[in-house]
RODO-2510 file (C-alpha; in nm, 4 decimals, decimal comma):
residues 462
     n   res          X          Y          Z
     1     x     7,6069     4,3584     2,0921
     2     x     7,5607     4,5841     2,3732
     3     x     7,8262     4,6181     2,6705
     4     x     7,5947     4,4515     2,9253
     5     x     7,5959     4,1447     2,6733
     6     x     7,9561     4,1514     2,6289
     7     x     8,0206     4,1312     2,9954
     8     x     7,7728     3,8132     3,0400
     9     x     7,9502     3,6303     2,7770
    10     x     8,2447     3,6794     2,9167
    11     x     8,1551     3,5824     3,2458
    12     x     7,9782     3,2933     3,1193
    13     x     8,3666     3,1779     3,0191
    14     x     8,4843     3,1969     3,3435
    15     x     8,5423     2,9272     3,6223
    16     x     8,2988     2,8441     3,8667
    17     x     8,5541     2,9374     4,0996
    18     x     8,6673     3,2771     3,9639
    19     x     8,2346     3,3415     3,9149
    20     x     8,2000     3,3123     4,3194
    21     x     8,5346     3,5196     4,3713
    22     x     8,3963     3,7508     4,1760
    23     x     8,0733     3,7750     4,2923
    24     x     8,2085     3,7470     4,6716
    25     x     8,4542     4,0423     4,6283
    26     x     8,1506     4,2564     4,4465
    27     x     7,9216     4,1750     4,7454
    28     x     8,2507     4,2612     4,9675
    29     x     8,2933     4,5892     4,7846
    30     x     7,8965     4,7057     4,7889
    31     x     7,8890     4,6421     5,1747
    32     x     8,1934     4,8421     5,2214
    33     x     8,0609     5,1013     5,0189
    34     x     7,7318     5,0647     5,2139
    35     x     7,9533     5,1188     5,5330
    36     x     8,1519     5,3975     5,4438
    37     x     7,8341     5,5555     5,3203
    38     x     7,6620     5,5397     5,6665
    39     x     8,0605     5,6085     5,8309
    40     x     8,0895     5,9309     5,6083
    41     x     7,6729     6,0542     5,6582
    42     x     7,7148     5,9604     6,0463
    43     x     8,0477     6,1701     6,1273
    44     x     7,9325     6,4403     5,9301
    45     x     7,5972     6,4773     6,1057
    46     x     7,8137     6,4286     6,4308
    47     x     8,0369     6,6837     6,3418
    48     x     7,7618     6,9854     6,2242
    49     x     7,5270     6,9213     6,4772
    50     x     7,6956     6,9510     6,7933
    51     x     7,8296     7,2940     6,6512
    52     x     7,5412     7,4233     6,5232
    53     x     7,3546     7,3000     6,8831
    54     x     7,6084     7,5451     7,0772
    55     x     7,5906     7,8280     6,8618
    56     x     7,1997     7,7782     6,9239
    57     x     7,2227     7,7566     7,3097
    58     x     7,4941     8,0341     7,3306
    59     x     7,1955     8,2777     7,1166
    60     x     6,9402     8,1510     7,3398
    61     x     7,1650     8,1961     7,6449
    62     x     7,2279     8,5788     7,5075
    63     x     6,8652     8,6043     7,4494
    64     x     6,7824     8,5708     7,8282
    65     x     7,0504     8,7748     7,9415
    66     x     6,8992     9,0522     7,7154
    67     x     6,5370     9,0093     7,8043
    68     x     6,6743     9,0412     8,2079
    69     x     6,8215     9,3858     8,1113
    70     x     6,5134     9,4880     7,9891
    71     x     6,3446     9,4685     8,3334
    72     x     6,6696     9,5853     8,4823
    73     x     6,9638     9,7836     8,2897
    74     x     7,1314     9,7931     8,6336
    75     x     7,2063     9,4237     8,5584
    76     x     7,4335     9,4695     8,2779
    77     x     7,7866     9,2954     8,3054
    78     x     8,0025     9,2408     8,0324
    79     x     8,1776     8,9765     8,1696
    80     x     7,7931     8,8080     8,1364
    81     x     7,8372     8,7489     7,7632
    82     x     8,1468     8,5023     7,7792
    83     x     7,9550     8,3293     8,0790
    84     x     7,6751     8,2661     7,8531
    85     x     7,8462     8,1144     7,5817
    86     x     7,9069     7,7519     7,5321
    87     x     8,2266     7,6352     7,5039
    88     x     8,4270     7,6646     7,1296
    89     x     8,1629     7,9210     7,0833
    90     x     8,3103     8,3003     6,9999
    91     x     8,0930     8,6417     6,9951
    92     x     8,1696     8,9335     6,8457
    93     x     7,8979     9,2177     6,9109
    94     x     7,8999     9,5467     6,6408
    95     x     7,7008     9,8479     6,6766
    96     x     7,5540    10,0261     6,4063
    97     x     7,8561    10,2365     6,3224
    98     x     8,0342     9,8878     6,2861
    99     x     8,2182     9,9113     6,5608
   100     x     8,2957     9,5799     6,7421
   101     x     8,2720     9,6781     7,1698
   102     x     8,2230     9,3233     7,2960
   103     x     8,4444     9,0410     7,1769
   104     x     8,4898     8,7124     7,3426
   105     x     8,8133     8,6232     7,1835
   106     x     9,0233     8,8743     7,0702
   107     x     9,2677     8,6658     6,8879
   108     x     9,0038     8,5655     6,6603
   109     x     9,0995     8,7463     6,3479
   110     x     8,7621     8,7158     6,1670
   111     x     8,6447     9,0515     6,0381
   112     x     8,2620     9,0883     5,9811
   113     x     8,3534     9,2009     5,6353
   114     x     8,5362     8,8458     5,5870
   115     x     8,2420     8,7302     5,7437
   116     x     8,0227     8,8765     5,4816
   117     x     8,2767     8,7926     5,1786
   118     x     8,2502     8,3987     5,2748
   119     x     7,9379     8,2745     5,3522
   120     x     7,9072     7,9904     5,1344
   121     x     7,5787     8,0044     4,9049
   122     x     7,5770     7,6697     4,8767
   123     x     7,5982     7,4907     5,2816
   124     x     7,6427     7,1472     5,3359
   125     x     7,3912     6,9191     5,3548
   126     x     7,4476     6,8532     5,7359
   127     x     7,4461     7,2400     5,8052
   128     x     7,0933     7,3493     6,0387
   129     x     6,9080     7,6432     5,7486
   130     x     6,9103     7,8839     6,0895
   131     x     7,2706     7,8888     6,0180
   132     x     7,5407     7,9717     5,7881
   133     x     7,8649     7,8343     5,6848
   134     x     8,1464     8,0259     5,5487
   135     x     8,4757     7,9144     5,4082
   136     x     8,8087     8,1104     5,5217
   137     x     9,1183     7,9828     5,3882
   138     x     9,1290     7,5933     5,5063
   139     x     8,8740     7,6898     5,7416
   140     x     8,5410     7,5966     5,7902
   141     x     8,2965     7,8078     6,0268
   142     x     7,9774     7,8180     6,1542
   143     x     7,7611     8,1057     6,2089
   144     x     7,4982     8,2559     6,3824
   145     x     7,3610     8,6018     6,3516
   146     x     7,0724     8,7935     6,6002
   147     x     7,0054     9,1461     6,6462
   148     x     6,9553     9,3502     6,9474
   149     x     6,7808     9,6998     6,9961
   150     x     6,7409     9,9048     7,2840
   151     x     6,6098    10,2965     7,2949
   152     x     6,6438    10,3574     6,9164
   153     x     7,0216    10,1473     6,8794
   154     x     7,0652     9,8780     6,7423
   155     x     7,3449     9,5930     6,7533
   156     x     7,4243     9,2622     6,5827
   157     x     7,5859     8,9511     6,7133
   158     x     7,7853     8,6838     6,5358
   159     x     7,8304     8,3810     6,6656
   160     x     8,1775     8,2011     6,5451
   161     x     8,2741     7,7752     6,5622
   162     x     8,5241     7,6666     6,4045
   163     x     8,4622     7,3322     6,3132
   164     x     8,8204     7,2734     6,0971
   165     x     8,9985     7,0958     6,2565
   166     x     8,7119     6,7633     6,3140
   167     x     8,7386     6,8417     5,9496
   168     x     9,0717     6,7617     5,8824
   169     x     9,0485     6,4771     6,1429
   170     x     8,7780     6,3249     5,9270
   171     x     8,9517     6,3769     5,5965
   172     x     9,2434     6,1797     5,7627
   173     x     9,0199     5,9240     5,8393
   174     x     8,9130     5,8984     5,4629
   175     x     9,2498     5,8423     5,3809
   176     x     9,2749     5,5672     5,5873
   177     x     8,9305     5,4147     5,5116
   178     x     9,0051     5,4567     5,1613
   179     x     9,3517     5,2021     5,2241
   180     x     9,1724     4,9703     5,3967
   181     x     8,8705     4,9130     5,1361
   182     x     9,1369     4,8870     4,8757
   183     x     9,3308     4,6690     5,1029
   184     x     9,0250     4,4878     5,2053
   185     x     8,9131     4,4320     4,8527
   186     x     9,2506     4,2641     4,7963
   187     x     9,1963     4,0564     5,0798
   188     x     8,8356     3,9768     4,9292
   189     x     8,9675     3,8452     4,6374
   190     x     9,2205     3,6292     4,8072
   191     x     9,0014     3,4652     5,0917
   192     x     8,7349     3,4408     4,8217
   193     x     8,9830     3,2381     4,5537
   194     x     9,1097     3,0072     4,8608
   195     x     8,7612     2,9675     4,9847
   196     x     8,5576     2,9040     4,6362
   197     x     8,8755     2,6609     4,5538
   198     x     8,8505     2,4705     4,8916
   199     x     8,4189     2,4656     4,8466
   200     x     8,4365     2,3122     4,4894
   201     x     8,7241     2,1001     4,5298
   202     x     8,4514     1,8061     4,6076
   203     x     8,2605     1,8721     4,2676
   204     x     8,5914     1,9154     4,1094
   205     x     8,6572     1,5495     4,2084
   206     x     8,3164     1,4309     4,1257
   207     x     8,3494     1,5808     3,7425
   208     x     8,6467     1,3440     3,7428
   209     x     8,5057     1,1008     3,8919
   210     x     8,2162     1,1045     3,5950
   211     x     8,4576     1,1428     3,3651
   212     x     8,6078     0,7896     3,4476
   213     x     8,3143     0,6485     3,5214
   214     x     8,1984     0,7199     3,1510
   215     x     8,5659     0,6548     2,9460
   216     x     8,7356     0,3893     3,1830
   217     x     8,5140     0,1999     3,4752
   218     x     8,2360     0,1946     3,6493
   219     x     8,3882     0,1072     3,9800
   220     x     8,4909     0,4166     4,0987
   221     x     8,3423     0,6353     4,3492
   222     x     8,3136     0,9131     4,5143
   223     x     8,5540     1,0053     4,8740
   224     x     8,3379     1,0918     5,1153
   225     x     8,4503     1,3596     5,3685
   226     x     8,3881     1,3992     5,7421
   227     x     8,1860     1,6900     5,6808
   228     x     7,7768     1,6634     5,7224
   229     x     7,6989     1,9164     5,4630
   230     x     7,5025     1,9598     5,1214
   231     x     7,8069     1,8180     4,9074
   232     x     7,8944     1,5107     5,1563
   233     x     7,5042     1,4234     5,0593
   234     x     7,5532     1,4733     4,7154
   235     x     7,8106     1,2567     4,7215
   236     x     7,6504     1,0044     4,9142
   237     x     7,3289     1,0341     4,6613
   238     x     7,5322     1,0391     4,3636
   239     x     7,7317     0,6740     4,5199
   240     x     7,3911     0,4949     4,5836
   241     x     7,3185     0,6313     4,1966
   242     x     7,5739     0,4998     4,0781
   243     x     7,5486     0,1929     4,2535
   244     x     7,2331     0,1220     4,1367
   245     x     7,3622     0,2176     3,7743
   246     x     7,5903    -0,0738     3,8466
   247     x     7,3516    -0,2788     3,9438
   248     x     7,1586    -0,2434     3,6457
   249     x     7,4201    -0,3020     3,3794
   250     x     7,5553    -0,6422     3,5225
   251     x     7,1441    -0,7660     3,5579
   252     x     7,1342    -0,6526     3,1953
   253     x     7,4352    -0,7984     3,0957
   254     x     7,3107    -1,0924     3,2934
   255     x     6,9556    -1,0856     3,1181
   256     x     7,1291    -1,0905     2,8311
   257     x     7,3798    -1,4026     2,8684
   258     x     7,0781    -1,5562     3,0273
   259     x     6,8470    -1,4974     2,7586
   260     x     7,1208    -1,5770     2,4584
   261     x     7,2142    -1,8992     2,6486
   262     x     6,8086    -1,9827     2,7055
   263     x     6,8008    -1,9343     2,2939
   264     x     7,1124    -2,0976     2,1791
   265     x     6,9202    -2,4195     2,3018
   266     x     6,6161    -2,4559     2,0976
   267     x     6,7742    -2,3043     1,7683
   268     x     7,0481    -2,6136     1,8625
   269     x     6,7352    -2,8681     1,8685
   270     x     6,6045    -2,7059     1,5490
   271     x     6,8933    -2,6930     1,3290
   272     x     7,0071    -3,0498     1,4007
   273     x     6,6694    -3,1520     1,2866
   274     x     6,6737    -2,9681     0,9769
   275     x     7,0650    -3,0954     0,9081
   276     x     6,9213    -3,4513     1,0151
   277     x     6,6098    -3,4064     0,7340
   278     x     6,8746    -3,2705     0,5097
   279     x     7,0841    -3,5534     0,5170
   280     x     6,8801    -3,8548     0,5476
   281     x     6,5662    -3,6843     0,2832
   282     x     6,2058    -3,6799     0,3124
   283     x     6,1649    -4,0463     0,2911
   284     x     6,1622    -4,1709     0,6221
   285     x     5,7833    -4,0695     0,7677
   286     x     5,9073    -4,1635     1,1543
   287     x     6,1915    -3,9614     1,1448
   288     x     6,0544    -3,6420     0,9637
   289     x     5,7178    -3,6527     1,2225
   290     x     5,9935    -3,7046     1,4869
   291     x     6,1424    -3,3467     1,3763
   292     x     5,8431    -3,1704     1,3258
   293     x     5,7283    -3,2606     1,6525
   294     x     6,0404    -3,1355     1,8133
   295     x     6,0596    -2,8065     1,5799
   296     x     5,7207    -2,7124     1,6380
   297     x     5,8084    -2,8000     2,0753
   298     x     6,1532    -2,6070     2,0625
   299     x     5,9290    -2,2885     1,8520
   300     x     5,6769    -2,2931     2,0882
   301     x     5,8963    -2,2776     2,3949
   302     x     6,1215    -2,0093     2,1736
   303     x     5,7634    -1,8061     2,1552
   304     x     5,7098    -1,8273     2,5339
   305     x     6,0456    -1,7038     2,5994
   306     x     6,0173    -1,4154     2,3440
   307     x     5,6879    -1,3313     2,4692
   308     x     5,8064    -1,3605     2,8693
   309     x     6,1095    -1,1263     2,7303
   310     x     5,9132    -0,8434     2,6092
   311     x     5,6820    -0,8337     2,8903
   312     x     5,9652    -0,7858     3,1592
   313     x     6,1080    -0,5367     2,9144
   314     x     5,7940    -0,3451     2,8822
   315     x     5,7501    -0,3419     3,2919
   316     x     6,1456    -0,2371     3,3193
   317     x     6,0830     0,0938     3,0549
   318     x     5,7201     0,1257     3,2284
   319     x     5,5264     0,0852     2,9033
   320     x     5,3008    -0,2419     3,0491
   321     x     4,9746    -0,1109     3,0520
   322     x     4,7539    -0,2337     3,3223
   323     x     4,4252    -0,1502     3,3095
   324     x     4,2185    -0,1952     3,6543
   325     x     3,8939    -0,2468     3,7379
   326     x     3,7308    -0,4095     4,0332
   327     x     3,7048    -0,7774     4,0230
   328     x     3,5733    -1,0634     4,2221
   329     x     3,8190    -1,2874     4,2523
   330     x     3,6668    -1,5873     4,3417
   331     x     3,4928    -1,5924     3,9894
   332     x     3,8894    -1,5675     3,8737
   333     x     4,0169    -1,7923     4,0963
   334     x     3,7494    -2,0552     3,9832
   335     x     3,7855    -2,0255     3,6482
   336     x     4,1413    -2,0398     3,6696
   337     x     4,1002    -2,3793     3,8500
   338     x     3,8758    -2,5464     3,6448
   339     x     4,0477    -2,5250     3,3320
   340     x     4,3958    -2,6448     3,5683
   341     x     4,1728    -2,9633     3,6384
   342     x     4,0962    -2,9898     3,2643
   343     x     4,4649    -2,9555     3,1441
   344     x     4,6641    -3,1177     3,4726
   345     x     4,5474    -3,4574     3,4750
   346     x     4,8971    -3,6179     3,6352
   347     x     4,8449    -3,4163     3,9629
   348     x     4,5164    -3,3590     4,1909
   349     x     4,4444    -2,9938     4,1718
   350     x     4,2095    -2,9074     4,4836
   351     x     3,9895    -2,5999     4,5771
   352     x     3,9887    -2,6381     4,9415
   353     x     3,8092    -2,2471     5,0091
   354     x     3,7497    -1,9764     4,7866
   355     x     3,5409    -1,7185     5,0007
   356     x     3,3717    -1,4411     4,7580
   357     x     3,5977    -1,1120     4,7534
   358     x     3,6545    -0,8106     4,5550
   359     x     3,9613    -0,6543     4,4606
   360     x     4,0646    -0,3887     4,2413
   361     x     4,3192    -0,5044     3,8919
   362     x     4,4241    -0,5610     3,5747
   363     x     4,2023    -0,9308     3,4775
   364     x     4,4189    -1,0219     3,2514
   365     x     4,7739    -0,9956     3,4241
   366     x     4,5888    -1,1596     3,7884
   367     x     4,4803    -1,4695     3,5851
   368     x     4,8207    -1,4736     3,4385
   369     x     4,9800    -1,4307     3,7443
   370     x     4,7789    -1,7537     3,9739
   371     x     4,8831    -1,9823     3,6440
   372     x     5,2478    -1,8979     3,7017
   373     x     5,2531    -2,0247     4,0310
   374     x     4,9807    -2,3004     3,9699
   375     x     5,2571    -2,3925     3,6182
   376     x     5,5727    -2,3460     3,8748
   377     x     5,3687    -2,6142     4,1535
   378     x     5,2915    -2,8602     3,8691
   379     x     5,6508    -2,8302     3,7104
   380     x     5,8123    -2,8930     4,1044
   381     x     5,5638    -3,1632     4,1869
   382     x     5,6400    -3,5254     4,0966
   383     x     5,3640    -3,7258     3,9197
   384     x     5,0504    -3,8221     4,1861
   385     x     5,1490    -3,5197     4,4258
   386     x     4,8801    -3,2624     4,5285
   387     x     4,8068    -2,8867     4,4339
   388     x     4,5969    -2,7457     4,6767
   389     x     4,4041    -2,3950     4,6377
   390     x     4,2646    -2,1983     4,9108
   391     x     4,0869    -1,8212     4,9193
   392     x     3,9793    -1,6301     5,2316
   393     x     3,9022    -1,3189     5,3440
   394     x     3,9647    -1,1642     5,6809
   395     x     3,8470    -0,8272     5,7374
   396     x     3,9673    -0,6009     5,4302
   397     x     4,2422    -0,8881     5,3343
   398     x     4,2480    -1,1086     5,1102
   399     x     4,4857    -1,4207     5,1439
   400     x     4,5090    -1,6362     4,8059
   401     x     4,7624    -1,9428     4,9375
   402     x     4,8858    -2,2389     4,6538
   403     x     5,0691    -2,5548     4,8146
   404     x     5,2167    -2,8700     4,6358
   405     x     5,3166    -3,1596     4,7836
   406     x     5,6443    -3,1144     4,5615
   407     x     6,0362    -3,1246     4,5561
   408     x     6,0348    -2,8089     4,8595
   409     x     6,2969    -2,5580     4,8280
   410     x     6,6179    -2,4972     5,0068
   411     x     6,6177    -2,1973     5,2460
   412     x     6,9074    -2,0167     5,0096
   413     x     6,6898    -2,0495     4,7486
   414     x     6,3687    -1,8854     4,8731
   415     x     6,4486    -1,5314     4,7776
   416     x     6,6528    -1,6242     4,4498
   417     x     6,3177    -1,8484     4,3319
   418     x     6,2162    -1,4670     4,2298
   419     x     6,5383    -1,3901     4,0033
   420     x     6,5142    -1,3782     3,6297
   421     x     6,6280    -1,7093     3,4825
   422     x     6,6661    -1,8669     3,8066
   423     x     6,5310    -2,2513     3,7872
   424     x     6,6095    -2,4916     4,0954
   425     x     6,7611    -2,8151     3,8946
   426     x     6,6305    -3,1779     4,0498
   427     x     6,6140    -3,5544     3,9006
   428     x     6,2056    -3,5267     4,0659
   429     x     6,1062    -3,2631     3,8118
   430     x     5,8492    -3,3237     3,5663
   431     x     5,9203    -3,3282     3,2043
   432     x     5,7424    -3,0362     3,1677
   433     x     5,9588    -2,8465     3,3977
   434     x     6,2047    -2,7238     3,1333
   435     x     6,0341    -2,3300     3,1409
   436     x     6,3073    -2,0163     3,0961
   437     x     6,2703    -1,9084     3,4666
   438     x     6,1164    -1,5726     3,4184
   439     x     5,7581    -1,6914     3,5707
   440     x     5,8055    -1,5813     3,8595
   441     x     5,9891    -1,3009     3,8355
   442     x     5,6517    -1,1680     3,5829
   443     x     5,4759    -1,2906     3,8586
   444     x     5,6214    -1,0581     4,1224
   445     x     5,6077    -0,7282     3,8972
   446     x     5,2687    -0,8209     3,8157
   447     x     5,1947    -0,8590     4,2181
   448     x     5,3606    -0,5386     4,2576
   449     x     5,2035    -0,3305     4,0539
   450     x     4,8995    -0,4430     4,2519
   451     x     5,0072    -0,3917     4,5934
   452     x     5,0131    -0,7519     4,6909
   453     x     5,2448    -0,9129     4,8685
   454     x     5,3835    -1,2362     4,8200
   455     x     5,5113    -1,4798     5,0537
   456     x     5,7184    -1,8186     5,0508
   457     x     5,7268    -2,0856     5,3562
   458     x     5,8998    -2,3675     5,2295
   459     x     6,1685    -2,6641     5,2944
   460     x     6,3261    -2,9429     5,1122
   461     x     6,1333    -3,2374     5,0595
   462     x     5,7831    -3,0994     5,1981
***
């Protein structure tokens, strides 16, 4: 395992927390490396280049002054040399018996042999290539060199500026850079702990949070803060998630009671038959066609249940398959009908329109889904009432309305008609009104799944 992997492991152990301190101080301690970087490349070019710019203009102002006494020697005036120079600037003129006869600054101690002896072979980066830099001591100097002849002679000139002490200014300003990046990395570190703490303080509560919600209770949720930012949303996403999780669990435990309580009754029927044959034998032909008829009724209904049951659990994992086509409805509508009229003879079942109309879906789940509601207005419909049927089309929709002339139902009742198990309980009801109460509940997945929307006008008695 190589170092790089060693490092990632062991940052992978860390805290969320200490992984954004971490990575805030490194970003904290590249940017003030960044900064210092441009600081140290900035003072340094300001430094070397206003020196090496005024031993430049003090040669070029020398230059003139020489190319004047060649038109006119008369001209010459010593004093014209220190005129010429730019300030900070020293010159020291040597003829060619190395004599110095013109010097600017006499308490500048620099020899030309020092000169010579200290020219650093290897300049700064910031230093101009026209020029040279030589190291005295703790000094640091710039130089520039020119020649001059005139009838045969010939004379050099240095040019001297001491650029020390911005030096030692600077390195005193390293110094104090240097305490204030360690300082500031310090303070990195701290603001980024306090920070990264105060940031994850809301997920810190929501891991509890989930931890409760999946050892203790499912109550719980989530504090929401003033704040309108990504976590605040989180939260709020992760409450409606978990409210719907709640909502889930008591319909299932619902479905559940529902469904064991909608079983409990026909395996009751059943087995008191079968003690009732038990005890009183095979002998008595009434009684044992009595319990077979009301076996075989109770395993029927048990069937219907089972069957109602896994459809609704298919359509809740989304395993139903539906497989659409387009269909004319009024073909499905009539059939539907006329085997109604054939079954249903206690009720008149009436096709009052049925306009021709296409639509696109599943055959077999639309047939199924106009008997649940033509089965629901049969079962809610005393004996002699009236089913009536009607179809029409207007413009691209397609209305499909059933009416009974039954029981009604109560306006608290219209939206609850659609809950699983939910039956409305009346003296008026059929005998055949004794379903499980999932009917309508397949038939509003079924409608859906197919875009259509279903609607309920109804009141008591009408």
């Amino acid at each position: 395992m190589n170092f790089t992997e060693k490092v990632r492991r062991k940052l992978n152990g860390f805290e969320i927390s200490t992984k954004i301190t971490l990575g805030y101080s490194a970003c904290f301690v590249i940017l003030l490396a960044i900064i210092n970087l441009a600081m140290w490349f900035g003072v340094m070019s300001a430094i070397y280049s206003p020196a090496g710019e005024a031993i430049h203009q003090s040669m070029a102002n020398i230059q003139k002054i020489f190319d004047e006494l060649e038109e006119d020697e008369s001209t010459f005036d010593p004093d014209a040399f220190s005129g010429a120079l730019v300030r900070g600037v020293v010159l020291k003129v040597i003829d060619e018996q190395g004599n110095i006869f013109i010097d600017t600054d006499e308490n500048y101690y620099l020899t030309i042999e020092r000169f010579n002896e200290g020219i650093l072979n290897d300049p700064p980066i910031f230093a101009d290539d026209d020029l040279k830099i030589m190291q005295y001591g703790s000094a640091l100097i710039y130089c520039g060199e020119m020649s001059y002849t005139h009838e045969g002679k010939t004379v050099k000139l240095y040019f001297f500026r001491t650029i020390t002490s911005e030096l030692i200014t600077f390195d005193n300003l390293e110094k104090i850079l240097l305490i204030l990046d360690v300082l500031g990395m310090f303070a990195a570190l701290f603001v980024g702990r306090v920070i990264s703490r105060r940031v994850l303080t809301p997920i810190k509560t929501m891991n509890e949070l989930a931890r409760e919600i999946a050892f203790e209770k499912m109550g719980g949720r989530i504090p929401l803060s003033t704040a309108d930012d990504e976590l605040n949303e989180l939260a709020k996403t992760l409450n409606k998630m978990l409210d719907r999780l709640q909502g889930g669990i008591n319909r299932q435990q619902q479905f559940v009671s529902d469904a064991s309580h909608e079983l409990r009754t026909p395996t009751a029927v059943i087995k008191g038959y079968i003690d009732m044959l038990t005890r009183y034998g095979m002998d008595d032909k009434e009684l044992v066609n009595e319990s077979v008829e009301a076996i075989r009724s109770e395993a029927q209904n048990m069937q219907e249940l089972l069957e109602n049951l896994l459809f609704l659990s298919r359509a809740d994992k989304h395993t139903q398959k539906l497989h659409k086509k387009t269909l004319d409805l009024d073909d499905i509508v009539n059939d539907v009908m006329s085997k109604m009229r054939t079954v249903v003879k206690t009720h008149k079942v009436k096709l009052l329109k049925n306009e021709p109309a296409q639509i696109f879906g599943d055959e077999t789940t639309m047939r199924q889904m106009i008997r649940i509601f033509l089965d629901n207005a049969v079962k809610y419909t005393p004996e002699g009432g009236t089913i009536s049927v009607a179809s029409t089309v207007k413009g691209k929709k397609v209305s499909l309305s059933i009416s009974d002339t039954g029981i009604g139902i109560a306006p608290e009742n219209r939206q609850k008609i659609f809950d699983r198990f939910f039956r409305i309980d009346s003296e008026d009801l059929v005998s055949e009104a004794n379903g499980s109460g999932l009917g309508l509940s397949i038939a509003q997945w079924i409608a859906d799944s197919h875009g259509i929307t279903i609607g309920v006008d109804s009141e008591l008695g009408k």
